[in-house]
N, C-alpha and C positions, 0 to 999 in steps of 0.2 A: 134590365140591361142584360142583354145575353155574354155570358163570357166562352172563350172556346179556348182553347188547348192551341198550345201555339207550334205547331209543327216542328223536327230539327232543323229544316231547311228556312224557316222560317227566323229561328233566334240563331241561327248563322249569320242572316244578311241584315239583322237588328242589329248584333257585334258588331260587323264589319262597318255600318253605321254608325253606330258609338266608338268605335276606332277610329273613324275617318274625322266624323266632329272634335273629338280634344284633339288628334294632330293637327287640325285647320285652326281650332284654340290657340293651342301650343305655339304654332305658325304666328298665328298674329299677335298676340297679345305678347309672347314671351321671345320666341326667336328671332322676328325683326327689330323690335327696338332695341335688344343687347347687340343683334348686327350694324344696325345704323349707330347708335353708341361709341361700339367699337372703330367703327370705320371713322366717325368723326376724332375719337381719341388718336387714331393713329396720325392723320390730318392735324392735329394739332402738333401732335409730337414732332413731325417733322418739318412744320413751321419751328417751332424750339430748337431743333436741332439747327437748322440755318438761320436764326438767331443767333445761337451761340457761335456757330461758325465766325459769322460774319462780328458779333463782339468779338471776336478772339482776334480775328484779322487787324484792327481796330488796336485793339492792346497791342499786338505785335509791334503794329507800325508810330504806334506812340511809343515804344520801347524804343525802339529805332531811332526815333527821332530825341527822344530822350538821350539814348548814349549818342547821338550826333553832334547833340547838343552840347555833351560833356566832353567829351572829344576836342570839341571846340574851344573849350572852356582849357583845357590841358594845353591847347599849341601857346606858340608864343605869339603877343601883340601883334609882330611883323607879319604874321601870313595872310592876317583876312586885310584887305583893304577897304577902305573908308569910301564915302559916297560924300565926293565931295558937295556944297553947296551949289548953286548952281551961277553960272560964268564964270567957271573956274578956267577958261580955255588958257591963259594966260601959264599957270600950272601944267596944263596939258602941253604947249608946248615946248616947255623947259622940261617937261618929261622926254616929250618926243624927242627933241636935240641932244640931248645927256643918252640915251640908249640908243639913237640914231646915229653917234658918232663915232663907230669903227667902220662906217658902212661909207665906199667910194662915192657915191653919192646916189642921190635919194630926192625921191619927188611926190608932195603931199598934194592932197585935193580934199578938203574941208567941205561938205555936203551942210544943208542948215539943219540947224539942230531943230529937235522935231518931239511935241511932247506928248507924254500919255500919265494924267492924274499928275502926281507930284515928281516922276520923274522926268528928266531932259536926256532924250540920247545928242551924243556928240560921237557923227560917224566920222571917223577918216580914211579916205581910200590911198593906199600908201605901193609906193615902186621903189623899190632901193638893190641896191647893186653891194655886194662885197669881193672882196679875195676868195675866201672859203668857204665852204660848207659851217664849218666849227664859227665861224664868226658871222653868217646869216644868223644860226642857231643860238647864240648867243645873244644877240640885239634881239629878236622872239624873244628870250627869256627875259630879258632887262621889261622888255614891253609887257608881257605878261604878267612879272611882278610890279607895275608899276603901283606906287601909294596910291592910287585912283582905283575907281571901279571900274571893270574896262572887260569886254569882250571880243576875242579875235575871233573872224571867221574868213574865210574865202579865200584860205590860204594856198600859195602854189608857188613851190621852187623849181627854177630852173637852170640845168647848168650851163657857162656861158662857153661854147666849145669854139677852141682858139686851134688845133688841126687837130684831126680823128673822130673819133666818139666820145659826145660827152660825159663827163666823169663827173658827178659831185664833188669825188674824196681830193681830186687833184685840179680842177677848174674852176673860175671863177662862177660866182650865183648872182641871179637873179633873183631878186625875191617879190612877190606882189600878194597885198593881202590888205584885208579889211580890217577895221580896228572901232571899236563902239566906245568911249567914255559914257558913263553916267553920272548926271547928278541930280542933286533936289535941290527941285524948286519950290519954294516957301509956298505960293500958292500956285494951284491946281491952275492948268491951263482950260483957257477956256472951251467947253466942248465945239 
């Protein structure tokens, strides 16, 4: 085997060789999978971060609901009302007439009640006339506190003008608005 003497230029580009192979090493074996590693730990961390977000939101709103709850627990009897049975219309209109009666008169229209699972809505579309503003406002509120469960919507006053422009504070009202009783019904309607 002939040996020869290996020139300088020679074990320059051997080094730069052997330099090049452990960085291509280095490269694969060691610097990409602690990169891929890393990148997958960070991916995770920030799935855990919106995790925790999203429990924390979660606790909040059960906090929430918690002191709403307690809150609830603190008023007195009279505020929540009760969900009557259902046919209770009978009730409902000895509601209606008892807080319908400061009003000069007043004209009901009974829609059929109409159900979803165990509840029964009872819509009634109502026209009523008073003296005042303070005494439309009033029969609203008797209606709204009524012992029943009850929702008003599609409310609209108007003043009843007798010469000029009309005035709430000094004219007679119109009042027309919609009004929802609910009750339960023992079983579920049929779908």
């Amino acid at each position: 085997m002939m040996t020869r003497k290996l020139t300088l230029r020679e074990k320059i580009l051997f080094l730069i060789l052997a330099l090049l192979l452990v960085s291509y090493g280095y490269y694969l074996l060691v610097h990409q999978p602690v990169s891929a590693a890393i990148a997958d730990a960070q991916i995770r961390q920030a799935d855990a971060e919106t995790q925790i977000m999203v429990e924390q939101i979660k606790a909040q709103r059960l906090q929430e609901m918690e002191d709403a709850l307690a809150q609830l627990a603190l008023e007195p009897q009279g505020t929540v009302s009760e969900i009557a049975t259902y046919d209770n219309v009978q009730n409902v209109v000895r509601t209606l007439n008892s807080a319908l009666s400061p009003a000069d008169s007043y004209n009901l229209v009974f829609s059929p009640v109409t159900f979803e699972g165990h509840i029964a809505s009872r819509t009634i579309d109502m026209l009523f006339s008073c003296g005042s503003y303070t005494d439309a406002r009033g029969i609203i509120s008797r209606l709204y506190a009524s012992p029943y469960r009850c929702a008003i919507s599609a409310l609209s006053l108007t003043a009843r003008n007798t010469d000029g422009a009309p005035r709430l504070d000094r004219d007679g009202v119109s009042v027309k608005l919609t009004i929802t009783f609910f009750e339960y019904a023992q079983q579920a309607a049929a779908e």
